[in-house]
C-alpha positions in Angstrom: -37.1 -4.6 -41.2 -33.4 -4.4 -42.2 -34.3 -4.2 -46.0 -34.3 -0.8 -48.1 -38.6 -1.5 -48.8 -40.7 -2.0 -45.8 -44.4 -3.5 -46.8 -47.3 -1.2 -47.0 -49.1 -0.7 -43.5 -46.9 -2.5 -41.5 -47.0 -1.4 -37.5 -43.8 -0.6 -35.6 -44.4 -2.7 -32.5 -42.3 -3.4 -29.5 -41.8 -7.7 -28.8 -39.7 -7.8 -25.7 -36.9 -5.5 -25.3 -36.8 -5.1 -29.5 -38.9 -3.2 -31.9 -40.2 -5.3 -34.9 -41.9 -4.6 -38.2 -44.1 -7.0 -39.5 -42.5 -9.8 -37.4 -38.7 -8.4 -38.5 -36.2 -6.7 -36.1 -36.6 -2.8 -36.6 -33.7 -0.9 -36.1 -34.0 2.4 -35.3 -31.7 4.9 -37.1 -33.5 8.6 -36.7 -32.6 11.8 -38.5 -34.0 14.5 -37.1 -35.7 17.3 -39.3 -38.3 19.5 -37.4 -39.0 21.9 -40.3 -39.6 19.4 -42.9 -43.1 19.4 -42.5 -43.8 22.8 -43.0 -41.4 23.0 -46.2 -43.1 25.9 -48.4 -45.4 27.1 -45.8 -44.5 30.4 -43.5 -42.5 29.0 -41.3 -40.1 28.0 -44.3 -41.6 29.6 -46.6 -38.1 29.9 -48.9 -37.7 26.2 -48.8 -39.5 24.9 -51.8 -42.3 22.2 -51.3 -40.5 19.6 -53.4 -37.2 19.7 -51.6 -39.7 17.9 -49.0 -38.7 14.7 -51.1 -35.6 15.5 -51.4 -35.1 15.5 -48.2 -36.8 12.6 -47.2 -34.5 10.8 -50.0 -31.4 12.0 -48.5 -32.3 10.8 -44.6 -33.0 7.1 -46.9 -30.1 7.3 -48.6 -27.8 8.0 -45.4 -29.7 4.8 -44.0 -32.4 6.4 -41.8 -35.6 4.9 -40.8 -37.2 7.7 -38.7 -37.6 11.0 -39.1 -38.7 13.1 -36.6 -40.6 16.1 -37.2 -42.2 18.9 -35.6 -45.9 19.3 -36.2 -47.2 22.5 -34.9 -46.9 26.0 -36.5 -48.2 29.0 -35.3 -49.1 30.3 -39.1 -52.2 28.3 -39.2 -54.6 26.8 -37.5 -54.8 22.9 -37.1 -56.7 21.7 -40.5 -53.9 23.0 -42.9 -50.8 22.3 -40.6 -52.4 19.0 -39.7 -52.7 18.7 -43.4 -48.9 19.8 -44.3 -48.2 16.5 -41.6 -50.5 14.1 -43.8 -48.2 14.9 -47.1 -45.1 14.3 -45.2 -46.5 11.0 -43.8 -47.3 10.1 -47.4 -43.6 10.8 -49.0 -41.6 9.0 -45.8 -44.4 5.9 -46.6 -43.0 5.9 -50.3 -39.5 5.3 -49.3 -40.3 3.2 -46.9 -39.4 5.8 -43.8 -41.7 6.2 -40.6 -42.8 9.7 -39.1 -41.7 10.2 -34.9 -44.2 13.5 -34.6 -43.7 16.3 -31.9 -46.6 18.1 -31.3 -45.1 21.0 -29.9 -41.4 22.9 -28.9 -40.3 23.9 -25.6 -38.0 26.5 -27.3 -39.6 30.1 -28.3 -36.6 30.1 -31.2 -38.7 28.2 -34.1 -42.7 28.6 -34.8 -43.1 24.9 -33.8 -46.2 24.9 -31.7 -49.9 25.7 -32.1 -51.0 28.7 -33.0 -52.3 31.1 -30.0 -49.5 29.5 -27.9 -46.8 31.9 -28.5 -48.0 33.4 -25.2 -46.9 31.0 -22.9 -43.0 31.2 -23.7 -41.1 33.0 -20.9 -37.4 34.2 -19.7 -36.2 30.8 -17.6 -33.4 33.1 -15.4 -31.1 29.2 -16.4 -31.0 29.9 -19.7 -30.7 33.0 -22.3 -34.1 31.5 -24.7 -37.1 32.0 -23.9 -39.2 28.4 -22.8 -42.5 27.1 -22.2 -43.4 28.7 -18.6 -44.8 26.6 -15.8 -48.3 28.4 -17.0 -48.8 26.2 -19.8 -47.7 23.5 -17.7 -50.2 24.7 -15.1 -53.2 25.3 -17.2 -52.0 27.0 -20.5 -51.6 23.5 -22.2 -55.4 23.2 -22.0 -56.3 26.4 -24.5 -54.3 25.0 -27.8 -52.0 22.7 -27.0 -54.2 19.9 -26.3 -56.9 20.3 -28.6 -54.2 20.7 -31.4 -52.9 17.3 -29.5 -56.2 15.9 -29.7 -57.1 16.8 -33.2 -54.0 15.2 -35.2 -53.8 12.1 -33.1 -57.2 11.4 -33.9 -56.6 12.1 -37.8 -53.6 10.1 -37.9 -54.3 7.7 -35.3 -54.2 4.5 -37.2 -51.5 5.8 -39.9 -48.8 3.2 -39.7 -46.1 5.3 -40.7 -46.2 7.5 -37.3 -44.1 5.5 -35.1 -44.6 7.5 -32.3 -46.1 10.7 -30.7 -44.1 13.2 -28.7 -45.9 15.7 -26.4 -43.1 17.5 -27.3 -39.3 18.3 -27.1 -37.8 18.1 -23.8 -41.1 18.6 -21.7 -40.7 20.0 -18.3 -41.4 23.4 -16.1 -39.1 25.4 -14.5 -40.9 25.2 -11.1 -41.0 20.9 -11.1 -44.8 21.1 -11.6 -46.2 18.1 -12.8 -49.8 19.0 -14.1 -49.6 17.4 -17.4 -49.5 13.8 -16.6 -52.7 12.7 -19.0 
């Protein structure tokens, strides 16, 4: 879909090596914007709701076809920021943008994950941030995370304007443990 207007409901799929849309070579261009969603809310709450648009017009008009956003905000629970999600889903489908949604970040620097989760960031002694700590890779994941996961995949889970879900940014635990694998 190499054309400014991409038909209503169309699917992102993979043939072959490729990505296509609606039976068209998709070319992914992404901009990322992790705040966007929450645009007027807490997190950003000086950046005015309708500069949401805006913004979505500018990544358009510099040729984008994905934006990727961060989900998750620890100011509300998951109805409203599930909700805040839905709107930006609904502008990128206007100008003919898709959505690549992370559910949660691996950095303590931004409120990007669900709420109740704050406790799991942690010194890593590699790096001056605090991260995610192997606890939430452990267990901790379990408590919010996942049924914030749970909850917005199943709400949006046949909206064809998310082109893809990401557990998160840069997933991984300090100690190499590997307990979420499902």
């Amino acid at each position: 879909v190499d054309s400014v207007t991409k038909p209503a409901g169309v699917f992102v799929t993979r043939a072959g090596a490729e990505f296509s849309a609606g039976g068209a070579r998709f070319r992914f261009i992404g901009l990322n914007s992790a705040g966007l969603t929450h645009y007027g809310a807490a997190p950003l709450m000086f950046a005015r709701p309708e500069q949401l648009a805006l913004g979505l017009d500018e990544a358009r008009r510099m040729g984008a076809r994905v934006v990727r956003v961060f989900a998750a905000a620890e100011d509300a629970d998951a109805n409203p920021v599930a909700s805040r999600l839905g709107r930006v889903l609904d502008l990128a489908a206007a100008r003919g943008l898709y959505v690549l949604v992370a559910l949660t970040d691996f950095y303590a620097t931004t409120p990007y994950h669900p709420q109740g989760d704050r406790r799991f960031y942690a010194r890593d002694p590699r790096f001056s941030i605090d991260l995610l700590s192997p606890e939430f890779f452990r267990t901790g994941f379990r408590s919010n995370y996942l049924p914030w996961a749970r909850a917005v995949a199943a709400r949006f889970a046949e909206h064809p304007d998310v082109i893809g879900w990401g557990v998160g940014n840069r997933k991984r635990s300090g100690d190499g443990h590997t307990a979420v694998k499902r």
